[in-house]
C-alpha positions, 0 to 999 in steps of 0.5 A: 518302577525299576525297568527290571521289575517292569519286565518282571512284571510283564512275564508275570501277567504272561504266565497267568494269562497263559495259565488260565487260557491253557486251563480252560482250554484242558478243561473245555477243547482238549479231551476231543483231541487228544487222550485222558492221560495227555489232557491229565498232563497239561492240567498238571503243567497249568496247576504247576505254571499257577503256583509258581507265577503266584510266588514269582508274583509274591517276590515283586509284591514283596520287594525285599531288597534281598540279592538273589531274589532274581535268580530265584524269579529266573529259576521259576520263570524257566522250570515253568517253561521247561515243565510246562511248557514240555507238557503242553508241547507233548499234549498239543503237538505230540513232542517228546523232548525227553529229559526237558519235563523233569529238568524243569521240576528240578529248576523249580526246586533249586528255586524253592531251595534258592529263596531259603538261601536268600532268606537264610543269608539276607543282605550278606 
């Protein structure tokens, strides 16, 4: 296994480990913490966090040799940390980073996006 797709691969099993341990905590500890709508906004990071480790992991499975593949991995692996992660941030420690959430959503539509380019150029 190639060293960049070892540490992929790493990240990957992170993000689901993270994924269900952030999920069941919404679900079993957080509502004595804090309110519904913050408990709804982690729920919402961990359902986007799951979908998208489920199509990074779906790329290594794949292994197209396609250029561009990483950075569509790269832009998936951010937006989870920025979506995500400023949700369980703002749930977990009462911050407000502002402008992070929504650029986290945008980072992982241009890696939706990107993977349409890549596949739409191929090995050009």
């Amino acid at each position: 296994m190639r060293r960049v797709n070892q540490w992929a691969w790493v990240g990957v099993a992170l993000s689901g480990a993270l994924t269900v341990a952030l999920g069941a905590y919404a679900a079993h500890g957080l509502s004595a913490r804090v309110s519904a709508q913050l408990v709804s906004a982690v729920e919402t990071g961990v359902r986007y966090q799951a979908w998208h480790t489920l199509a990074m992991m779906a790329l290594l499975v794949w292994q197209t040799p396609l250029k561009g593949l990483r950075w569509v991995i790269t832009l998936w692996a951010l937006g989870i940390v920025c979506f995500s992660g400023s949700l369980y941030l703002m749930a977990l420690a009462g911050l407000n980073l502002g402008l992070v959430t929504p650029l986290g959503g945008v980072l992982l539509i241009v890696g939706w996006l990107g993977l349409g380019v890549v596949a739409l150029l191929g090995d050009r």
